[in-house]
C-alpha positions as a Markdown table, in Angstrom:
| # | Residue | x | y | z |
|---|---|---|---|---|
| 1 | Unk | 20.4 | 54.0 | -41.0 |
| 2 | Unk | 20.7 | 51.1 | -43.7 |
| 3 | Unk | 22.4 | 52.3 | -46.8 |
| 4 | Unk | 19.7 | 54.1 | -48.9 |
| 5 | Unk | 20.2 | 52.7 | -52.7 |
| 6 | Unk | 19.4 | 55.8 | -55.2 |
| 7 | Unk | 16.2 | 54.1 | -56.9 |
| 8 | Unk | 14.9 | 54.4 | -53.7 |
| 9 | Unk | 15.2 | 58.1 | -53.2 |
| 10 | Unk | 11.9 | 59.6 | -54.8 |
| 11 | Unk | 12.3 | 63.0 | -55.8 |
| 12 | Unk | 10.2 | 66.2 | -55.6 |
| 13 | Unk | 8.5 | 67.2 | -58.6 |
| 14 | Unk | 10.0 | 70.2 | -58.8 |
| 15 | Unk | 13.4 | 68.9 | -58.6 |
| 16 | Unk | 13.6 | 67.5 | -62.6 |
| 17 | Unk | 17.5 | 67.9 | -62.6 |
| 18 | Unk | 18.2 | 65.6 | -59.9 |
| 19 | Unk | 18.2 | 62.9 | -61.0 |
| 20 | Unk | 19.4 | 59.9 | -58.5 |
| 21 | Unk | 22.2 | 58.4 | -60.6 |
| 22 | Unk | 23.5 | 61.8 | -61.9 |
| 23 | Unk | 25.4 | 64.7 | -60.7 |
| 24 | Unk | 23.4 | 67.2 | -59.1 |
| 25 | Unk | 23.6 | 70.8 | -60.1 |
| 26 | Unk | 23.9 | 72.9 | -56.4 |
| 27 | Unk | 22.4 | 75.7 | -58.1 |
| 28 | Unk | 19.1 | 73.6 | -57.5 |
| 29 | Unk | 19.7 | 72.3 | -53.8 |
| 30 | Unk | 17.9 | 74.1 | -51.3 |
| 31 | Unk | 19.4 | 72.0 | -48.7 |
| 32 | Unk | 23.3 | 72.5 | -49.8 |
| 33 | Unk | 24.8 | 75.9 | -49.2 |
| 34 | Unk | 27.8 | 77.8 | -49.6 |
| 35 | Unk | 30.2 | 78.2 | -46.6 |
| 36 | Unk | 30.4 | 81.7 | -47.3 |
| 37 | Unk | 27.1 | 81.9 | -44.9 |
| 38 | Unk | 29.5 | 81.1 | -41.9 |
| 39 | Unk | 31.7 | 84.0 | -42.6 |
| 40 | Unk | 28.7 | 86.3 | -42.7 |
| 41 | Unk | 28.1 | 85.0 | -38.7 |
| 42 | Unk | 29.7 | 86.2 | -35.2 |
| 43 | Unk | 32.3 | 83.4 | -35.2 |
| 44 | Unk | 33.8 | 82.2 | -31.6 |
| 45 | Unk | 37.5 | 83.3 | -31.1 |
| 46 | Unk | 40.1 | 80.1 | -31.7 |
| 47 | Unk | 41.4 | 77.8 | -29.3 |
| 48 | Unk | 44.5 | 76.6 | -30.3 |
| 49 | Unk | 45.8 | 74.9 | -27.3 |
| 50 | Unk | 42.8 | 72.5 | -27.2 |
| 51 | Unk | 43.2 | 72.1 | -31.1 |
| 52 | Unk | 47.2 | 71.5 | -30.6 |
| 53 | Unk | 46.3 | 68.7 | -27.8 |
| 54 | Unk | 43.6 | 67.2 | -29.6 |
| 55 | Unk | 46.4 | 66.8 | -32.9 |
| 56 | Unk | 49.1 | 65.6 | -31.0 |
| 57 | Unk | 46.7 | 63.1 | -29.6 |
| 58 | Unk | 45.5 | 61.7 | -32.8 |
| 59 | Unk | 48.8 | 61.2 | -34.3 |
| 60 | Unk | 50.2 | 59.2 | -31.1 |
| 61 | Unk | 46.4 | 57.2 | -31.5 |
| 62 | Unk | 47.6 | 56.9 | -35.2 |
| 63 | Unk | 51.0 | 55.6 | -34.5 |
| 64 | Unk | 49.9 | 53.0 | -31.5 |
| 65 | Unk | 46.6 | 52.0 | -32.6 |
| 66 | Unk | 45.8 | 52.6 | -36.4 |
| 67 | Unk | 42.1 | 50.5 | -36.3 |
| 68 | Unk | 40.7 | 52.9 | -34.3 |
| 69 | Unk | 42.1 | 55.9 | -35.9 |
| 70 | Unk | 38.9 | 56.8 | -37.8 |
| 71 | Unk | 36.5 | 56.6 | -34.3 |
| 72 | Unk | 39.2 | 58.9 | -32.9 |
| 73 | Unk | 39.0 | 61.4 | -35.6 |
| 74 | Unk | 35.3 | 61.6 | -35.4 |
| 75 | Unk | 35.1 | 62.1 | -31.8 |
| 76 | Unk | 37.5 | 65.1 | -31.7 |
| 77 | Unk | 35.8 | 66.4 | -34.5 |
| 78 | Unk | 32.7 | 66.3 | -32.2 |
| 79 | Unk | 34.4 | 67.9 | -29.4 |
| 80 | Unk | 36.2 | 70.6 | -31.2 |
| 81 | Unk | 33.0 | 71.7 | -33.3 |
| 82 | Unk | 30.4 | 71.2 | -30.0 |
| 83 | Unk | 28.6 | 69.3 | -32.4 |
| 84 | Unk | 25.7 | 67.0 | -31.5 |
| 85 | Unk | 26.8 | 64.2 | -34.2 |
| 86 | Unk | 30.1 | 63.8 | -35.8 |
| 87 | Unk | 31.6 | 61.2 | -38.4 |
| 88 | Unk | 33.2 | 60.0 | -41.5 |
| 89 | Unk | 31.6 | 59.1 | -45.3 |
| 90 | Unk | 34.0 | 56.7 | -47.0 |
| 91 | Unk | 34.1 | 55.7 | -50.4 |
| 92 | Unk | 35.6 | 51.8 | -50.7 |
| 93 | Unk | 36.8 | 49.8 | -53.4 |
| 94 | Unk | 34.1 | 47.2 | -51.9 |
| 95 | Unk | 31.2 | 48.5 | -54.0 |
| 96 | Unk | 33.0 | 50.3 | -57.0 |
| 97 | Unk | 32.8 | 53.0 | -54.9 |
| 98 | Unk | 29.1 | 53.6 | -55.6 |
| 99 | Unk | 28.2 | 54.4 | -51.8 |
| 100 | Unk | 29.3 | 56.1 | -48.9 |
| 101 | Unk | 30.3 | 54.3 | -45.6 |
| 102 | Unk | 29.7 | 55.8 | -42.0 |
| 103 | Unk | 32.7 | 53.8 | -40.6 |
| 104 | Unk | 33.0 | 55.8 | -37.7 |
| 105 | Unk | 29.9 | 58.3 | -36.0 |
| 106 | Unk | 30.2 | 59.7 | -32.4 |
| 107 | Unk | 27.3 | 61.7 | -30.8 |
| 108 | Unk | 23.5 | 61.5 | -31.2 |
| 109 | Unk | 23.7 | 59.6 | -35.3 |
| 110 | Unk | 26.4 | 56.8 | -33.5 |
| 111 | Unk | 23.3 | 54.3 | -33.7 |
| 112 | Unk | 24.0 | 54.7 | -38.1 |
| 113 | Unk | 27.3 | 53.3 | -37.3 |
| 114 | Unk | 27.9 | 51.3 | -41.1 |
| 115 | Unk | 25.0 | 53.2 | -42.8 |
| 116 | Unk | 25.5 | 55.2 | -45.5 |
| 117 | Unk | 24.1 | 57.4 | -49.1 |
| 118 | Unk | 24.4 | 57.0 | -51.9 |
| 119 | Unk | 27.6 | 58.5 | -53.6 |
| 120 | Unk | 25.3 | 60.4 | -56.3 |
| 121 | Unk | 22.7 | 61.7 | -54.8 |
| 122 | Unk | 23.6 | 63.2 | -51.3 |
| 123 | Unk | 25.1 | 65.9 | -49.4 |
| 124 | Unk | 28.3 | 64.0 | -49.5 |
| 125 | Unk | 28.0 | 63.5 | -53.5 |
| 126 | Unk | 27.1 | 66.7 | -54.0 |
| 127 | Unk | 30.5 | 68.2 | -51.7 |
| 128 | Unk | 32.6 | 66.1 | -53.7 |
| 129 | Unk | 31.6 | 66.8 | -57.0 |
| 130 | Unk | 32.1 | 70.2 | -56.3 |
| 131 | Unk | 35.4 | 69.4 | -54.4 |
| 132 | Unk | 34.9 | 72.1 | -51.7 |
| 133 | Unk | 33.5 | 72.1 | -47.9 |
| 134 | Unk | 29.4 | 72.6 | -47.4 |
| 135 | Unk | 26.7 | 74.0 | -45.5 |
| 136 | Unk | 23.9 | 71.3 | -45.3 |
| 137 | Unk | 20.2 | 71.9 | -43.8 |
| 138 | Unk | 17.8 | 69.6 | -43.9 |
| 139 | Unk | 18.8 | 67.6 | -46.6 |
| 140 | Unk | 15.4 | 65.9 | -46.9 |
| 141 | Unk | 14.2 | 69.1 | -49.2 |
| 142 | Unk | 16.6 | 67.7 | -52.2 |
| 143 | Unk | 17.1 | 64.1 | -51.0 |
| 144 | Unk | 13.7 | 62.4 | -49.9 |
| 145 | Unk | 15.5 | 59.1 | -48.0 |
| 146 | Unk | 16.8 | 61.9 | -45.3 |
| 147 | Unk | 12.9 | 61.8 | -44.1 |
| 148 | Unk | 13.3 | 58.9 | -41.9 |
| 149 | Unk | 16.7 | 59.6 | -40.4 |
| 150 | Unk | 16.1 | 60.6 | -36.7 |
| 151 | Unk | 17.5 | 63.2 | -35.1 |
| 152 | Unk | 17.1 | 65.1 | -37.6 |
| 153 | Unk | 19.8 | 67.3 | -39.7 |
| 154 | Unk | 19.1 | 71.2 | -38.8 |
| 155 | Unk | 22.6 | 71.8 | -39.9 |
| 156 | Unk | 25.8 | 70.5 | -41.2 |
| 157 | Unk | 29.4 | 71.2 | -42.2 |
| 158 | Unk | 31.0 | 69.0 | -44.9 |
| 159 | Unk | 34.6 | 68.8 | -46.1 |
| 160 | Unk | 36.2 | 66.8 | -48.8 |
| 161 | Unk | 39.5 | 64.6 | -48.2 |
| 162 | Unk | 41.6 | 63.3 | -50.9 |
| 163 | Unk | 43.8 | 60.4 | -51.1 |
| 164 | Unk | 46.6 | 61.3 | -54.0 |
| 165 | Unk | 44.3 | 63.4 | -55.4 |
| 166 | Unk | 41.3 | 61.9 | -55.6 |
| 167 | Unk | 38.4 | 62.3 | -53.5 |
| 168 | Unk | 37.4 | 59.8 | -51.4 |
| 169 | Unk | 35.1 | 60.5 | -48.4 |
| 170 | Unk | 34.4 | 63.8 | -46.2 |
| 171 | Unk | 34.5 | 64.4 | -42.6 |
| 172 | Unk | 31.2 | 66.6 | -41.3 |
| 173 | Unk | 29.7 | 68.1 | -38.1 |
| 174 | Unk | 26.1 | 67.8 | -37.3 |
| 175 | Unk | 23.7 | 70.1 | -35.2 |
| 176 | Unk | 20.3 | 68.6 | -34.7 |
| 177 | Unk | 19.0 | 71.8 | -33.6 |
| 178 | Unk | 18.6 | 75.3 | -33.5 |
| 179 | Unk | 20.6 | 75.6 | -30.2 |
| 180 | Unk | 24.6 | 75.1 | -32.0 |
| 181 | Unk | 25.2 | 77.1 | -35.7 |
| 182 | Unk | 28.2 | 76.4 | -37.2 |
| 183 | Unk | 30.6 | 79.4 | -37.6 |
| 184 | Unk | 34.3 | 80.6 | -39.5 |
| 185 | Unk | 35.7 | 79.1 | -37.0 |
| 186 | Unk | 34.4 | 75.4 | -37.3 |
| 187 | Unk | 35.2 | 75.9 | -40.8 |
| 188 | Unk | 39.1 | 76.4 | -40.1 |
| 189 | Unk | 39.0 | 73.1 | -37.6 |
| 190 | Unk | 37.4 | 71.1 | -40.0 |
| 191 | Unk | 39.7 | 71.7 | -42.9 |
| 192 | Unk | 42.7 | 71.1 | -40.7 |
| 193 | Unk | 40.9 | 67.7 | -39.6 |
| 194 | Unk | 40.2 | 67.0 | -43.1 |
| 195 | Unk | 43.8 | 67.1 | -44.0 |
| 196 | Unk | 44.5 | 65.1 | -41.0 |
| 197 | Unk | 41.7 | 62.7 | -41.9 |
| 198 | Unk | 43.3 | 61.7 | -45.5 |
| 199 | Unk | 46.0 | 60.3 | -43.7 |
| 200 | Unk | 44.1 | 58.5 | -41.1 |
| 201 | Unk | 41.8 | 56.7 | -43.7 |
| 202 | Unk | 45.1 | 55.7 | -45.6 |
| 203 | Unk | 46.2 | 54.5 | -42.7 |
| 204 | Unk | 43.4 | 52.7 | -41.8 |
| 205 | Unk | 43.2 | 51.4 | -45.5 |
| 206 | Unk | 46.9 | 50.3 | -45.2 |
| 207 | Unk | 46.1 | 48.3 | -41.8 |
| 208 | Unk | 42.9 | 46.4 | -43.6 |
| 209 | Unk | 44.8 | 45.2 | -46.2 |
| 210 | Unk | 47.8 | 44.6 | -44.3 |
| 211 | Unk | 45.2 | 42.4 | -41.8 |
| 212 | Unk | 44.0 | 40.7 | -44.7 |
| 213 | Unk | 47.2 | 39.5 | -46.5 |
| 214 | Unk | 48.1 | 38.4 | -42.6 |
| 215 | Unk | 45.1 | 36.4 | -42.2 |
| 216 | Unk | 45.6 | 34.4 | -45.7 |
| 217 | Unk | 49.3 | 34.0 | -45.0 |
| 218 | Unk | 48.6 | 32.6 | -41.6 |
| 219 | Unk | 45.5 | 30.5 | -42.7 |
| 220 | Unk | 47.3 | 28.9 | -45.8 |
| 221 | Unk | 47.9 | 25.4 | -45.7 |
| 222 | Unk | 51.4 | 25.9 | -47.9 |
| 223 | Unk | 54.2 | 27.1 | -46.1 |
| 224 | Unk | 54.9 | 30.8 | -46.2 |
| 225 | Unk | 58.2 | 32.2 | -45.4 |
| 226 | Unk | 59.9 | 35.3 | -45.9 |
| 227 | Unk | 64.0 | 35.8 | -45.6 |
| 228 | Unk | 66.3 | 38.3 | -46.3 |
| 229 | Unk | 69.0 | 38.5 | -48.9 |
| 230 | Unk | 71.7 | 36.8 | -46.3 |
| 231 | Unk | 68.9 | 33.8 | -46.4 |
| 232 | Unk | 68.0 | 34.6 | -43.0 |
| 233 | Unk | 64.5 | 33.7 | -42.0 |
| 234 | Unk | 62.1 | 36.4 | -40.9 |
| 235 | Unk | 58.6 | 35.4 | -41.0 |
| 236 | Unk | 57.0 | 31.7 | -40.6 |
| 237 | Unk | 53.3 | 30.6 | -41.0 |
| 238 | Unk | 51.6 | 28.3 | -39.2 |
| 239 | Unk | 51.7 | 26.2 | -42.8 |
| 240 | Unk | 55.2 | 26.0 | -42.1 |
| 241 | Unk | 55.0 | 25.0 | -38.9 |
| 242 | Unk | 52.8 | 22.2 | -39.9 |
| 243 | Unk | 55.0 | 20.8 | -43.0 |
| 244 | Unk | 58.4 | 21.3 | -41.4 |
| 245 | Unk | 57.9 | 20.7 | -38.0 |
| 246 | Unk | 59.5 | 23.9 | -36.7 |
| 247 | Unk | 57.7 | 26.7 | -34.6 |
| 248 | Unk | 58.5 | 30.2 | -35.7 |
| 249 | Unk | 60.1 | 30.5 | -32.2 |
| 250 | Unk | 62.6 | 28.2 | -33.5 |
| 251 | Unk | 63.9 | 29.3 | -36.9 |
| 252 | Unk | 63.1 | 33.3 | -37.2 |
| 253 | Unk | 66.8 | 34.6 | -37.0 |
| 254 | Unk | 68.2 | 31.1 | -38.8 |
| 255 | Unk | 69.6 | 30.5 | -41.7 |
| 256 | Unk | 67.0 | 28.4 | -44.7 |
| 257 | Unk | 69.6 | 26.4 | -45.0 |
| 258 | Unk | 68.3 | 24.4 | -42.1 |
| 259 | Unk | 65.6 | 23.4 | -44.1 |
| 260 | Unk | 68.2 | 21.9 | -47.0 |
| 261 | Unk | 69.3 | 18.4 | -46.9 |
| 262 | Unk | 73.3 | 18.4 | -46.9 |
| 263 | Unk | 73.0 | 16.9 | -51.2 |
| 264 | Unk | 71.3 | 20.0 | -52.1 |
| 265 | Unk | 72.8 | 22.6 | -50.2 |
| 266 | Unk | 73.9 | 24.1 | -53.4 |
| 267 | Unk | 70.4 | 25.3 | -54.2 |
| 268 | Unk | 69.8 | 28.3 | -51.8 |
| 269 | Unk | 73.0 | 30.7 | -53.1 |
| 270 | Unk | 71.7 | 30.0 | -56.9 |
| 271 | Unk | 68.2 | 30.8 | -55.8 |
| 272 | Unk | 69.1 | 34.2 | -53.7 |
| 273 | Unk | 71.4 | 35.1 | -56.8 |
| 274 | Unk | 67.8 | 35.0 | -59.3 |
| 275 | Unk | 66.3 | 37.1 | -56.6 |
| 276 | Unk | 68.9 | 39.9 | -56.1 |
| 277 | Unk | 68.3 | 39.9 | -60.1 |
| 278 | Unk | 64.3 | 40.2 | -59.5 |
| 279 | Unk | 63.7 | 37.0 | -61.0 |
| 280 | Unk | 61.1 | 35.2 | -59.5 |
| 281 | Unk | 61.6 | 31.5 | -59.1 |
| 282 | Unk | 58.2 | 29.4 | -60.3 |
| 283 | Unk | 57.1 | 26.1 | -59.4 |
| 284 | Unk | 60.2 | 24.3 | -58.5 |
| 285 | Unk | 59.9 | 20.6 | -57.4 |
| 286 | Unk | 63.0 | 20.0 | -54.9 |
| 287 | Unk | 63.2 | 18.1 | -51.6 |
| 288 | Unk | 63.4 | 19.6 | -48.3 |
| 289 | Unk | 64.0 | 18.3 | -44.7 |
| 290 | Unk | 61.8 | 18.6 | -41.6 |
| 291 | Unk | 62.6 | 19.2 | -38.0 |
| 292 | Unk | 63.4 | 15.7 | -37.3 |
| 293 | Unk | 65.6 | 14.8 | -40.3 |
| 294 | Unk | 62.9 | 13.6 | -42.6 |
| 295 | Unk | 62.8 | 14.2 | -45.8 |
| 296 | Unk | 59.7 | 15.9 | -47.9 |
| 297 | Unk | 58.7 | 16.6 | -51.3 |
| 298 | Unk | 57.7 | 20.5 | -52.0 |
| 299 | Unk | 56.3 | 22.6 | -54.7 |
| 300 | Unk | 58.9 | 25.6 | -54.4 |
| 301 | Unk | 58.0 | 29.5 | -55.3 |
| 302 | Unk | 59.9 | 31.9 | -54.7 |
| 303 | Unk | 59.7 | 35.9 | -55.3 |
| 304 | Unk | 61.7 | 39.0 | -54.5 |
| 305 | Unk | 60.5 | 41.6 | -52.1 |
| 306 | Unk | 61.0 | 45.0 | -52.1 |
| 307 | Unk | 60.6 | 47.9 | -49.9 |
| 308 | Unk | 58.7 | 51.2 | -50.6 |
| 309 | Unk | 61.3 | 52.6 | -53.0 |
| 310 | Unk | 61.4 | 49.3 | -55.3 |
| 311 | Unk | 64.8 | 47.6 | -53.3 |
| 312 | Unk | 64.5 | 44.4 | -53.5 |
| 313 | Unk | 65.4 | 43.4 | -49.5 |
| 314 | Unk | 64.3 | 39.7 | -49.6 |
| 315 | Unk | 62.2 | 37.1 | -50.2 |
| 316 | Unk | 58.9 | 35.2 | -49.8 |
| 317 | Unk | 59.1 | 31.4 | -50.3 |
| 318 | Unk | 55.9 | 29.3 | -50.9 |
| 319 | Unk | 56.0 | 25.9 | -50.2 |
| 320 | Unk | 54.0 | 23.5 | -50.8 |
| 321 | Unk | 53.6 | 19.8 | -49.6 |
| 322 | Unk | 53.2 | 17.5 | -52.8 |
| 323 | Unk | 54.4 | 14.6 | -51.0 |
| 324 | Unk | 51.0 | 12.5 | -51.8 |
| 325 | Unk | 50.7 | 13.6 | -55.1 |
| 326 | Unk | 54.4 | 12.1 | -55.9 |
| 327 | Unk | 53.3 | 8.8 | -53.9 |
| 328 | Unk | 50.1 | 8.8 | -56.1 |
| 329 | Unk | 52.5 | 9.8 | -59.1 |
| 330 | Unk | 55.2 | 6.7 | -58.0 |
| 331 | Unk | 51.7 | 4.3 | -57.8 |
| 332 | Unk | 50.5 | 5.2 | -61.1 |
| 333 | Unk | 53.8 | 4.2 | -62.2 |
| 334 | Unk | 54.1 | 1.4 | -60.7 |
| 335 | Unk | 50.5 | 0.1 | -61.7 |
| 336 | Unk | 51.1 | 1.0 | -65.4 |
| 337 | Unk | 54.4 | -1.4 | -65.4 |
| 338 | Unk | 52.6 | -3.8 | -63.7 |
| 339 | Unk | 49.8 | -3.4 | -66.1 |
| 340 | Unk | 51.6 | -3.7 | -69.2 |
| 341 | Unk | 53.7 | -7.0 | -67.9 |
| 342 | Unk | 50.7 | -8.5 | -67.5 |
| 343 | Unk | 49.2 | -8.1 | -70.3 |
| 344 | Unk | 52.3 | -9.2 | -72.3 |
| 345 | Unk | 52.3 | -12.2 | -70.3 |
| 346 | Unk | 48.4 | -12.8 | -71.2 |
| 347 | Unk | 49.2 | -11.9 | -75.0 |
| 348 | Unk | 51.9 | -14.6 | -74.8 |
| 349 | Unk | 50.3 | -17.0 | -73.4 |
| 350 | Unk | 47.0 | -16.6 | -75.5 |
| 351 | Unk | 49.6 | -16.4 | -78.5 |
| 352 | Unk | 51.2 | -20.2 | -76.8 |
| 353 | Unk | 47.5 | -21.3 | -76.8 |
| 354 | Unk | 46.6 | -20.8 | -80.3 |
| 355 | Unk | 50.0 | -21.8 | -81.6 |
| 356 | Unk | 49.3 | -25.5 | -79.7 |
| 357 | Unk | 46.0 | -25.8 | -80.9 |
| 358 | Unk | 45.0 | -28.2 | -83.3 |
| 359 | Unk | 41.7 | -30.0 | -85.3 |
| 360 | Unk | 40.9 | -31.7 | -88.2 |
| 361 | Unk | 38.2 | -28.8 | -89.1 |
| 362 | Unk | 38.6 | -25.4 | -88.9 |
| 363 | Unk | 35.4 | -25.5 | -86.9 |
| 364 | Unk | 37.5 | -27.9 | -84.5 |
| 365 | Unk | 40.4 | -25.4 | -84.1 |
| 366 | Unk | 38.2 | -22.5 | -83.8 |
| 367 | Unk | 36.2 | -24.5 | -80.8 |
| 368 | Unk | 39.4 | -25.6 | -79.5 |
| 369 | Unk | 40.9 | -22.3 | -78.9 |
| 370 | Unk | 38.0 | -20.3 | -77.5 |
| 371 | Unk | 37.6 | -23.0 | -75.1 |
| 372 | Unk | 41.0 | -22.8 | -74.3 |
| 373 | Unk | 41.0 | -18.9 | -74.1 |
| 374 | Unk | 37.8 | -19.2 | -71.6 |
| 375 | Unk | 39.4 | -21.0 | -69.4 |
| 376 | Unk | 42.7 | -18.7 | -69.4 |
| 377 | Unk | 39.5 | -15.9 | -68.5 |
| 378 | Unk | 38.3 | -18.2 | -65.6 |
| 379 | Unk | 41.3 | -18.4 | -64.2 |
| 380 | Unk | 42.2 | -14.9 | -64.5 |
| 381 | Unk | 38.6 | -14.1 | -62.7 |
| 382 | Unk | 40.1 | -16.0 | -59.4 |
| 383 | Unk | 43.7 | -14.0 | -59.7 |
| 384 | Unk | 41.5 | -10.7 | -59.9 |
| 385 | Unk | 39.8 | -12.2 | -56.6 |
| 386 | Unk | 42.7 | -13.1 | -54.6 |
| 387 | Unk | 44.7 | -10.0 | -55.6 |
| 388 | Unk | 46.2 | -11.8 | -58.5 |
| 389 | Unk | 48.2 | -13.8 | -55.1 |
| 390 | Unk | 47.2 | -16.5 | -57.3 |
| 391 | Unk | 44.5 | -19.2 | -57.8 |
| 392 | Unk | 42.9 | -21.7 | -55.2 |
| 393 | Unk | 43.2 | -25.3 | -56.7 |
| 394 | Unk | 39.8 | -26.3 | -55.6 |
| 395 | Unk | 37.9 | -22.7 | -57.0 |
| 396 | Unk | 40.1 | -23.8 | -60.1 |
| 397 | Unk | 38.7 | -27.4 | -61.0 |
| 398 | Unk | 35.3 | -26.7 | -59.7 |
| 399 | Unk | 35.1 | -24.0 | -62.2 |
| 400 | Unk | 36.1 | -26.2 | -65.1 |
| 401 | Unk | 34.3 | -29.1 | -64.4 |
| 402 | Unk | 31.2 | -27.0 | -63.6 |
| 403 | Unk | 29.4 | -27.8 | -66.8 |
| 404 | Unk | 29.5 | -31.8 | -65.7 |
| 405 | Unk | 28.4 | -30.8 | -62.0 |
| 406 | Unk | 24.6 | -29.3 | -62.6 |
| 407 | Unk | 22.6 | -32.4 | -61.9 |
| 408 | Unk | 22.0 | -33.3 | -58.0 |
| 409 | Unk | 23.9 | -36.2 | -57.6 |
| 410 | Unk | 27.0 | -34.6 | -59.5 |
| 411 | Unk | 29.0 | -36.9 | -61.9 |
| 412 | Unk | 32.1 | -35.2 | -60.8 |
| 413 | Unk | 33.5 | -35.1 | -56.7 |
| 414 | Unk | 36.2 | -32.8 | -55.3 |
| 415 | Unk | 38.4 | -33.4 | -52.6 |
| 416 | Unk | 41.6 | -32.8 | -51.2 |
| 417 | Unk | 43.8 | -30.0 | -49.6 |
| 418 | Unk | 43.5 | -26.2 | -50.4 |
| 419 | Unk | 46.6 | -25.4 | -52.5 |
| 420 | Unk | 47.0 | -21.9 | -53.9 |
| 421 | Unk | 49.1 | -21.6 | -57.0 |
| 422 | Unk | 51.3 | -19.2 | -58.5 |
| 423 | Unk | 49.3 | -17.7 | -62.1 |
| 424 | Unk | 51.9 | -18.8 | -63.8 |
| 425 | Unk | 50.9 | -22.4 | -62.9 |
| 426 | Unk | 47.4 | -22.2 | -62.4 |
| 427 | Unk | 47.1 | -21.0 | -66.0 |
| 428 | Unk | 48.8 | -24.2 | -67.3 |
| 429 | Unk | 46.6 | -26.7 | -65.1 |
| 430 | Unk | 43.8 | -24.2 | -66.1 |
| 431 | Unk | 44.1 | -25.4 | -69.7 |
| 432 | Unk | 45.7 | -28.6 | -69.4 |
| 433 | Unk | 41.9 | -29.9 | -67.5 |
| 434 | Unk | 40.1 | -27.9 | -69.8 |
């Protein structure tokens, strides 16, 4: 069974108050009855033993293994009951709550395993709006989308849960035919399994998130490590592992410190006194020192953590490796220095050039410097090319003299060794043979 969205659900005509996306009135259900019907049947006698066993066997499932606490709970509910299906609608935080989940089914429905209704117009709606347990019989009378849901639903017994109050799911029994009626007696099981089941879904929420949080921590590239108040290390990602070097194996149980180089040893007790206050520490740009006595820039944060009645009992540290973006930063530097001594040196020099310039017209000077400035630019076309290593002698004249070159036979010849020359130089013999 796919979830069932309440657009989908096409009402009987005679049905005008139920509408999908409001709550339904019972009074005008004919499939959602009052559990005062069980009382009025011959009701088996109690087996408390078997209900005792089955107890103590979910909380020691609870208590060893949590992720399957919600199959357990529906399985015992099936053998308690003798039901022919068994299982467990959730409400989650997923979908705004607008639908319930069938997280865990055992008996004939376990093929609808992640299926679901709609949280306003069903049998489970309906038993939580009215926040008490419920007789269902085929549900298909009020809710048209039950139609296709094989085996069918001859009978049901719903019961709310609530997690600090609110309701958020119910645990229900399901006969598929006239052979098993629920009685009195199923009724008192499945409230105590309701009760029991509150704590299992919280549990089994608890677990998911706690999963979750685990699976970021351990798949984050930044370092995350938590310590107690001594500055004793207790946890270590693989993050960690990658930027300092370290396996967990190797530091859980040592002090941070390890992590300090001796010149900043000073830096842990001031951080741990901010965190017994419950100040976080943000952003802090520090060095640290790998397994192998190399040293690493980090982007530190560090917050307090506390245990379930607010005591702050340690810390998580996040670290992060910004060692490329200080090499970047240290380039960026060392390109803008560069940068700005070269252009004073062009600035001087083009300053030089027009200061020694001289014509009888102004026409004259004005020629003579923008010759002499083009041929600083020609030069300072071969630095870009070697690097600025310099300028090749031969690249040098051939690009002055490459105006009296164009014809064939050339009225101008080049020869002799390669020299490469300083810029300084090479911009003086630039315009001394222009």
């Amino acid at each position: 069974m796919s979830l069932v969205q309440p657009e989908q659900a096409k009402r009987p005509a005679e049905q005008l108050d139920a509408a999908p996306c409001r709550t339904l009135d019972p009074s005008v259900l004919r499939s959602m009855l009052s559990t005062a019907e069980l009382r009025r049947r011959p009701s088996r006698a109690p087996d408390y033993e078997a209900e005792n066993k089955a107890l103590i066997a979910l909380t020691r499932s609870m208590a060893s293994s949590p992720e399957g606490i919600l199959q357990k709970l529906a399985d015992t509910a099936l053998t308690l009951c003798r039901a022919h299906s068994a299982g467990l609608s959730l409400l989650e935080d997923s979908d705004q709550k607008n639908d319930f989940h069938w997280r865990a089914i055992a008996g004939q429905w376990a093929s609808h395993i992640d299926g679901g209704t709609p949280r306003n117009f069903g049998p489970c709606g309906t038993v939580l709006d009215q926040n008490i347990a419920m007789v269902c019989s085929h549900p298909e009378l009020d809710f048209p989308y039950w139609t296709s849901i094989t085996p069918v639903l001859e009978e049901g017994l719903l019961i709310p849960f609530h997690i600090k109050g609110e309701a958020v799911g119910t645990i229900w029994v399901v006969a598929h035919d006239a052979s098993r009626r629920f009685d009195a007696e199923d009724l008192r099981v499945m409230t105590n399994l309701g009760t029991f089941a509150a704590a299992a879904y919280q549990t089994w929420l608890s677990l998911n998130a706690t999963q979750r949080i685990a699976s970021i921590v351990e798949s984050s590239d930044d370092a995350i490590v938590s310590k107690d108040l001594n500055g004793v290390i207790v946890t270590w990602n693989k993050g960690a592992e990658r930027i300092f070097g370290y396996a967990a194996e190797e530091v859980v149980g040592k002090p941070i410190t390890i992590l300090i180089p001796p010149d900043r040893q000073e830096e842990e007790p001031a951080i741990l006194e901010r965190i017994r206050r419950g100040e976080p520490v943000e952003h802090y740009e520090t060095v640290r020192m790998r397994k192998h006595g190399s040293l690493i820039d980090i982007s530190l944060t560090v917050s307090p953590i506390k245990n379930a009645g607010g005591k702050i009992i340690g810390a998580s540290k996040i670290a992060r490796d910004i060692t490329e973006r200080k090499r970047s930063e240290a380039q960026i530097t060392v390109l803008a220095r560069e940068a700005e001594h070269r252009a004073k040196n062009v600035l001087a020099t083009v300053q030089a050039t027009v200061n020694l310039s001289n014509s009888d017209t102004p026409e004259g000077l004005k020629d003579t410097i923008t010759g002499r400035i083009q041929a600083l630019a020609n030069v300072h076309k071969l630095f870009v090319e070697s690097r600025w290593t310099g300028a090749e002698l031969h690249k040098l004249i051939k690009e002055e003299l490459a105006a009296y070159c164009r014809d064939e036979e050339g009225r101008a010849r080049i020869d002799g060794p390669d020299i490469v020359m300083r810029p300084d130089i090479a911009q003086t013999v630039a315009v001394a043979l222009h």
